[in-house]
N, C-alpha and C positions, 0 to 999 in steps of 0.2 A: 592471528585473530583470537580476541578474549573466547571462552567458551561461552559466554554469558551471551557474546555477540553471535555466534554461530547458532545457536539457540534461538536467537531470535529470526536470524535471515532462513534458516529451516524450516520456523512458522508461516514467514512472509511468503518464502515460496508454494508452501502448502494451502493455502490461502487465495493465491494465487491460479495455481492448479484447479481449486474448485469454483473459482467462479468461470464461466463459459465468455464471459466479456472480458476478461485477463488470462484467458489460458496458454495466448501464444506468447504472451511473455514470461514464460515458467522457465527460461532459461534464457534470457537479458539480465545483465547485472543491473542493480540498481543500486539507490540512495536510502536511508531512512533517517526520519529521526522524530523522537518521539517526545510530544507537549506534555508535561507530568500536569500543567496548571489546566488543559482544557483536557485529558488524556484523547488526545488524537495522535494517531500514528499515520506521517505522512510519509509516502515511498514515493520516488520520483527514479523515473527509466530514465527520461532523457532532460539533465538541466542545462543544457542549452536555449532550452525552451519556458516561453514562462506560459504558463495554461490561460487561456483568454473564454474558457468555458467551463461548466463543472455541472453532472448530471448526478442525483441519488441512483442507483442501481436497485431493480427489486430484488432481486440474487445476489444473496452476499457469504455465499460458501458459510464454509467455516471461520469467516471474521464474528468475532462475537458483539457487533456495531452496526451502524449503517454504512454503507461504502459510497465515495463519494467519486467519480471519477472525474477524472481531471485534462482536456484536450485543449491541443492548440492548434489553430486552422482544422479541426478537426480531426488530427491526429491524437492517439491516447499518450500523453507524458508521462502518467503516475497518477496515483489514490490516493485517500484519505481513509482512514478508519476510523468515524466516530466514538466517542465513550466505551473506548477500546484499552484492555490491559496489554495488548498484543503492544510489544516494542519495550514494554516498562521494562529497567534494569531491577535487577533482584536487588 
């Protein structure tokens, strides 16, 4: 794994960790990948699933954006990071 890429999943997790509505997935692998043209940083736990919901979060840790979460059948799959540097490659 690139160090650039490590770097980033380090964030993600940390990010993670402080928001209280993602904390039990602080240690679930996930997916990212990051939109340079809207800079939204999208993380997805589980893409077997496609999210059929999406709530703003008022607690958004340490993401420097709005947090967007993302569920299906009411399960959590993953977030978004709005107008977020978090994921940009150096």
């Amino acid at each position: 794994m690139p160090d650039d890429e490590l770097h980033i999943r380090e964030k993600i997790r940390s990010v993670i960790r402080s928001i209280p509505a993602l904390v039990q997935f602080q240690f679930h692998d996930f997916e990212f990948l990051y939109d340079g043209d809207e800079q939204i940083l999208h993380v997805v736990f589980n893409p077997e699933y496609d999210a059929d919901d999406s709530v703003f979060l008022e607690e958004f840790g340490e993401a420097d954006g709005n947090v967007l979460l993302h569920t299906a059948k009411g399960i959590v799959v993953g977030f978004s990071i709005l107008d977020t540097q978090i994921g940009r490659p150096n």
